[in-house]
MIMIPA-136102 format. One line per 3 residues: for each residue x, y, z of C-alpha. Coordinates in nm, 3 decimals. Layout:
# MIMIPA-136102
X/Y/Z; ...
# end
This chain:
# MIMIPA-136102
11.284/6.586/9.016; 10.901/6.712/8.966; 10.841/7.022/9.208
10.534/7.216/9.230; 10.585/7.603/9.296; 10.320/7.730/9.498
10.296/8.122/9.481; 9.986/8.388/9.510; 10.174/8.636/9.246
10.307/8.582/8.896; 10.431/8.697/8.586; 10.270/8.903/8.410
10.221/9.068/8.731; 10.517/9.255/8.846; 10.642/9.255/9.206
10.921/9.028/9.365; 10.766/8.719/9.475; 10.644/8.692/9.121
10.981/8.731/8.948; 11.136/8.517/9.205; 10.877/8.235/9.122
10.915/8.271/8.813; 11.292/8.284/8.794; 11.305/7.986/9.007
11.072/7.789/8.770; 11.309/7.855/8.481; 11.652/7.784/8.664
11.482/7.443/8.741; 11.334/7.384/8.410; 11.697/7.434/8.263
11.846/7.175/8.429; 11.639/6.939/8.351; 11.356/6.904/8.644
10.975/6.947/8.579; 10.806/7.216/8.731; 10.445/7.289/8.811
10.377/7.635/8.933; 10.016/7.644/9.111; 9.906/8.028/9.095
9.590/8.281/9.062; 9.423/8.325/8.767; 9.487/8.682/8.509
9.228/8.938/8.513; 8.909/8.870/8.384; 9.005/8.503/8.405
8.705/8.311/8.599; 8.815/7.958/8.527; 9.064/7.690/8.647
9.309/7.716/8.350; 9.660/7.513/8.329; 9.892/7.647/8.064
10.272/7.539/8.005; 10.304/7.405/8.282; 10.139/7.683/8.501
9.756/7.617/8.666; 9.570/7.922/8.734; 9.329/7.867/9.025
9.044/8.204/9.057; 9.070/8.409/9.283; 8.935/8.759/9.409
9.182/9.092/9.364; 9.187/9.306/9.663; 9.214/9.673/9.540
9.313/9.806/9.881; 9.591/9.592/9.861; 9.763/9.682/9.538
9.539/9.449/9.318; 9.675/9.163/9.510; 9.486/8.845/9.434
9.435/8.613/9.670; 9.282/8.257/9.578; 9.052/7.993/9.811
9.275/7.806/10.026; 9.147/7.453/9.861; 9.029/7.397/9.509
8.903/6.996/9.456; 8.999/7.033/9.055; 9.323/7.176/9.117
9.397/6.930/9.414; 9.317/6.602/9.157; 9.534/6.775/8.895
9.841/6.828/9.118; 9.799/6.442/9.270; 9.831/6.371/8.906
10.110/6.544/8.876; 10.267/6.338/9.168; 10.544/6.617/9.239
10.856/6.481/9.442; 10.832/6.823/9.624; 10.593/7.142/9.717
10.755/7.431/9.710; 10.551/7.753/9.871; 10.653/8.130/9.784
10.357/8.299/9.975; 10.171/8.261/10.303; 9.786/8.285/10.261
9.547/8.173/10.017; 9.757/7.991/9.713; 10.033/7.889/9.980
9.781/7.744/10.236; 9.668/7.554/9.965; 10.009/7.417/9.914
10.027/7.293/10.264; 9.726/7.127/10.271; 9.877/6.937/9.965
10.169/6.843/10.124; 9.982/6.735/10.435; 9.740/6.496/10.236
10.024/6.407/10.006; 10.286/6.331/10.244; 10.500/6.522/10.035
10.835/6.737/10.211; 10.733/7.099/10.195; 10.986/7.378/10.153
10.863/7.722/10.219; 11.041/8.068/10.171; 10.990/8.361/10.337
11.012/8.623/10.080; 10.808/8.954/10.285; 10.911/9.149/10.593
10.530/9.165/10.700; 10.596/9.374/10.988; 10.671/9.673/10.734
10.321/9.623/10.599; 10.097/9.652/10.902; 10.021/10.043/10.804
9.749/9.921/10.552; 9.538/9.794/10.760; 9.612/9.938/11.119
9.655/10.353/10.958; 9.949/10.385/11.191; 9.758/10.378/11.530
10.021/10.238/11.785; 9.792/10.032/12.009; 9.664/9.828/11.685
9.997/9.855/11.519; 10.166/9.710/11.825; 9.944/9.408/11.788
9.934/9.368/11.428; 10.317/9.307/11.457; 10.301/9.095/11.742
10.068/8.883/11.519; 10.266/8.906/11.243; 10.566/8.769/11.503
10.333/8.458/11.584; 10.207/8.370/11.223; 10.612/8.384/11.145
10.658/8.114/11.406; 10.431/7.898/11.315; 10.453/7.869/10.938
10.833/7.861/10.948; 10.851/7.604/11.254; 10.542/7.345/11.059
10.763/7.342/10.763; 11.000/7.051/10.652; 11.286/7.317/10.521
11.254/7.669/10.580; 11.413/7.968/10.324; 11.482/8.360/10.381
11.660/8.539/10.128; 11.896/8.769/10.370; 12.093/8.734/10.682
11.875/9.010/10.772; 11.538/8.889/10.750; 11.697/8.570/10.908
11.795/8.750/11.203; 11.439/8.943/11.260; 11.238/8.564/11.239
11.485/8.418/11.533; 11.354/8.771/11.729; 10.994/8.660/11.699
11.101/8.333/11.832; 11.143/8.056/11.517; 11.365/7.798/11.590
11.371/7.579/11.289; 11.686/7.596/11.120; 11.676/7.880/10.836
11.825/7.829/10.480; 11.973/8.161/10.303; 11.919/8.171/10.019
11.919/8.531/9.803; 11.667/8.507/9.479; 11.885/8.447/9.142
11.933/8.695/8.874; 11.840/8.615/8.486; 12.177/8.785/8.419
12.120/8.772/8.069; 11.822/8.976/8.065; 12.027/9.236/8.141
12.338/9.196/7.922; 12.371/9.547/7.686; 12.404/9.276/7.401
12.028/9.170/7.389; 11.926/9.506/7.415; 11.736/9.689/7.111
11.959/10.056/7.114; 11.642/10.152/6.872; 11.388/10.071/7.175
11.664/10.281/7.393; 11.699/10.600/7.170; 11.297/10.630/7.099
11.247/10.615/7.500; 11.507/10.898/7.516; 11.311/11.129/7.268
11.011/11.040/7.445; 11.117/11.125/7.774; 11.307/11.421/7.665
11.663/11.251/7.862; 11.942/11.356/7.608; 12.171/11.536/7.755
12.050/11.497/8.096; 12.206/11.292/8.405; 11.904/11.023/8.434
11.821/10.843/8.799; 11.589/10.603/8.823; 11.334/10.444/9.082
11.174/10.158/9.015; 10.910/9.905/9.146; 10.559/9.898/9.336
10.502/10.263/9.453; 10.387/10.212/9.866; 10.459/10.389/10.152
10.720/10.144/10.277; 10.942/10.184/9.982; 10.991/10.566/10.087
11.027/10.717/9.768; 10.939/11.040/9.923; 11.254/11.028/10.045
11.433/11.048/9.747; 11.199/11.320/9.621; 11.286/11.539/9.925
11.697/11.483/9.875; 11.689/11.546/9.513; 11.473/11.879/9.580
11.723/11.975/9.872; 12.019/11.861/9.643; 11.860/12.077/9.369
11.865/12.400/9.546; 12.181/12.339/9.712; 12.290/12.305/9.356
12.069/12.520/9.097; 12.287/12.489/8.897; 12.180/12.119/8.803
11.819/12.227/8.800; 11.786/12.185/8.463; 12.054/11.899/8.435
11.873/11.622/8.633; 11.581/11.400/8.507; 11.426/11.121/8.743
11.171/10.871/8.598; 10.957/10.696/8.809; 10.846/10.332/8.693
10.579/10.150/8.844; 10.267/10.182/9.049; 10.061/10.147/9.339
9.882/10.330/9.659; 10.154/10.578/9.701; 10.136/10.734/9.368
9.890/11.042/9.417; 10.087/11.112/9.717; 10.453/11.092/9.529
10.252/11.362/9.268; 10.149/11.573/9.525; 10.499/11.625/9.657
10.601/11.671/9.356; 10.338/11.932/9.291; 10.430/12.115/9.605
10.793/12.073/9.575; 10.771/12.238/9.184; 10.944/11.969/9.078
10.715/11.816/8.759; 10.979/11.952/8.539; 11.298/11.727/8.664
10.986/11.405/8.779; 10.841/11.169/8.517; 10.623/10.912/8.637
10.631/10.635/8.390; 10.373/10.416/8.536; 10.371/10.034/8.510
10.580/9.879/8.241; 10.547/9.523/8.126; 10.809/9.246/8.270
10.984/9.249/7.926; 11.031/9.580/7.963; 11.204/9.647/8.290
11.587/9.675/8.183; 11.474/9.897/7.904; 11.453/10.121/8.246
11.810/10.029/8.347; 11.954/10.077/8.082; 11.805/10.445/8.041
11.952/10.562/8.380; 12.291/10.644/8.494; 12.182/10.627/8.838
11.916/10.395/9.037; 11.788/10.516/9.357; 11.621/10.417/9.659
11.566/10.496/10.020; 11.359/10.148/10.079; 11.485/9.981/10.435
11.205/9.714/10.383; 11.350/9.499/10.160; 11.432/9.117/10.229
11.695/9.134/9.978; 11.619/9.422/9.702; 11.594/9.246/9.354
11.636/9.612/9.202; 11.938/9.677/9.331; 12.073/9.335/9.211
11.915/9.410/8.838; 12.064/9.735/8.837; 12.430/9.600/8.897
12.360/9.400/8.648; 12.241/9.675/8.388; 12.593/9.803/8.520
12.398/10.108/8.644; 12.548/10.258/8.921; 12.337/10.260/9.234
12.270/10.502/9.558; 12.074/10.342/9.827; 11.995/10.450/10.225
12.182/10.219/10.383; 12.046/9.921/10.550; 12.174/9.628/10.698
12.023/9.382/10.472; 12.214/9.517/10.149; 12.614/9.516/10.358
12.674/9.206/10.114; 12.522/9.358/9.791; 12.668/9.719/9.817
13.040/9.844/9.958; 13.032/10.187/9.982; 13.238/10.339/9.670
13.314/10.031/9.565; 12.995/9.881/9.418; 12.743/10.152/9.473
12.679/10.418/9.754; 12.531/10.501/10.088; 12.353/10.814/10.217
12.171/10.825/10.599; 12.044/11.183/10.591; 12.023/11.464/10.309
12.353/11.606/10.358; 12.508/11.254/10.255; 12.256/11.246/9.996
12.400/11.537/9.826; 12.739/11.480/9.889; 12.735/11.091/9.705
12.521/11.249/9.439; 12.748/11.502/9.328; 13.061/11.228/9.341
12.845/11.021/9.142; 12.752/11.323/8.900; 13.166/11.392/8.888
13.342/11.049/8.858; 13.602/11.034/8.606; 13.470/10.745/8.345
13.783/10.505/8.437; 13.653/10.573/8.782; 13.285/10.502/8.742
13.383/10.182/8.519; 13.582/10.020/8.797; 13.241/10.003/9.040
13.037/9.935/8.764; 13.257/9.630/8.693; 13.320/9.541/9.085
12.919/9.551/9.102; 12.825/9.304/8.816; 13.091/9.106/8.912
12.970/9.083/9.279; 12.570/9.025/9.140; 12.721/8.791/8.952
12.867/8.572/9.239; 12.564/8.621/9.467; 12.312/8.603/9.256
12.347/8.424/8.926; 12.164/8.143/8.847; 12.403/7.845/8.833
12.473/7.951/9.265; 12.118/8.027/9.305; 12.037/7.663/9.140
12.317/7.504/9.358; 12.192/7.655/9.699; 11.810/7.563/9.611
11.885/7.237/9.496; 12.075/7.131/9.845; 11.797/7.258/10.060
11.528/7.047/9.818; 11.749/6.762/9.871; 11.764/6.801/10.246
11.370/6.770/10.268; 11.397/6.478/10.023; 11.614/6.286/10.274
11.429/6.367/10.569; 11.104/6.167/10.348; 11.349/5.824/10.322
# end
């Protein structure tokens, strides 16, 4: 089968919909199928370029927005090389720009178009509206609309979570929804293919030995409420001086919330136990894992939470605020743990700090195991590959 992946964001930029593209892309290309993923171009890049298998189309980065990049919506030298191409299938990852493009494509080309619904938009809105309920209000209600009609125009339609599934038929889409959870490179993360050289020089660098190490991890915005887990670990701390100089949490990653995550720090006196890492390359990432004995997040806006999915399996034990969306991914002491408010917080924390090894091994294991069945690639290929076939047969 030939299938062109049409996404806004990819590697070597870092965020979900890029890894998922690019994930996606692989899994196919390993079983044989030719891909063609249609994407924007790499900074300082002003040309159409197509490299192994990947055309670049130019497009302008929007600062305000995380250096997002968004593309035309039609490009005539793109559109003659994909009709080349002659995919069986068009594929799109993202809504605007790049994945309007893809639409048009399929239009014009007849083709069956498959499109996956990868963001929770409606966490988002605060960028442009600053919070202010009357324009808030409408910004979701748009938000609700757009939903509609992109996922009812489509030939299949993809979400990644029962919840996210669940929030589209609330605004109102009808079509029938595929669920389908983004796969895991598994591998990437096996201890086996990782450098323990790479690992000890990181330690020395961040000054970790002999300290209890929790991680967070990923684009650093509002909506991922990392000041939560600031806050808790402060409370925690002086509930518990005692681990004041015990603790060490790295932050890895960027983005708009950054000066605001230092400030608390700052305030909070905390720049002693708080690293902030900054943005790693993609290689890189389970380096991170690896480093921590705990991953941590207090994100409810996630459509399925590719971090805590890595993490498992890193087999590093994880601590999230629990949310709907992750009831499948994490059972509460027996892959990972829960908190709600800061008293739970410091309760799981300290358990986690005090499990007997034998103890900790047993969720580690229960957690890889259970990425392993919901996310690795050979289920992720199987699910993908019936809904592409669906499309195909509704084309005979």
């Amino acid at each position: 089968m030939k299938i062109a992946l049409f996404s806004d964001t990819y590697p070597p930029q870092i965020n979900g919909v890029a890894t998922a593209t690019y994930t996606l892309a692989k899994t196919l290309r390993s079983h044989g199928h030719e891909v063609m993923v249609v994407t924007t171009s790499l900074a300082n890049q002003h040309h159409l370029a197509v490299t192994d298998g990947v055309l670049r189309i130019p497009g302008l980065t929007i600062k305000r927005l995380y250096n997002y990049k968004f593309s035309s919506i039609y490009n005539t030298k793109a559109y003659r090389i994909i009709k080349r191409y002659n995919p069986d299938v068009i594929h799109v990852q993202t809504e605007v720009g790049i994945g309007i493009f893809g639409r048009i494509i399929a239009r014009n080309l007849k083709l069956p178009l498959i499109y996956t619904y990868h963001t929770m938009y409606e966490d988002y809105t605060y960028y442009v509206t600053k919070g202010k309920k009357p324009f808030d209000f409408f910004a979701k209600r748009l938000i609700a609309s757009l939903s509609v009609m992109i996922g009812d125009s489509t030939t299949e339609f993809v979400t990644t979570s029962s919840k996210t599934k669940e929030a589209l038929r609330r605004y109102g889409v009808k079509k029938y929804i595929n669920i389908v959870p983004n796969g895991i490179d598994l591998s990437s993360f096996d201890e086996k293919n990782i450098d323990s050289l790479v690992i000890s020089n990181l330690r020395k660098q961040y000054e970790l030995n002999d300290k209890f190490v929790i991680l967070i991890l990923g684009r650093l915005a509002s909506e991922k409420s990392n000041d939560i887990v600031l806050k808790y670990l402060h409370n925690f701390i002086e509930q518990n001086p005692e681990y004041e100089n015990k603790i060490k949490l790295l932050i890895v990653g960027d983005g708009p919330d950054r000066s605001n995550l230092e400030n608390i720090c700052q305030r909070l006196k905390m720049n002693d136990i708080v690293e902030f890492v900054g943005p790693i390359g993609h290689d890189s990432v389970h380096y991170y894992y690896h480093l921590a004995d705990l991953y941590c997040s207090a994100s409810t806006s996630e459509t399925q939470g590719l971090t805590y999915d890595e993490a498992m399996a890193t087999k590093t034990m994880v601590l999230a605020k629990f949310d709907d969306n992750l009831t499948e991914v994490i059972k509460d002491e027996q892959t990972g743990f829960y908190f709600k408010t800061p008293t739970s917080f410091n309760a799981k924390l300290m358990k986690i700090i005090k499990l007997e090894p034998s103890e900790k091994q047993r969720i580690l294991d229960a957690a890889y195991q259970n990425a392993t069945e919901l996310f690795g690639l050979d289920k992720y290929y199987e699910r993908m590959m019936n809904v592409y076939k669906k499309a195909l047969r509704k084309y005979w």
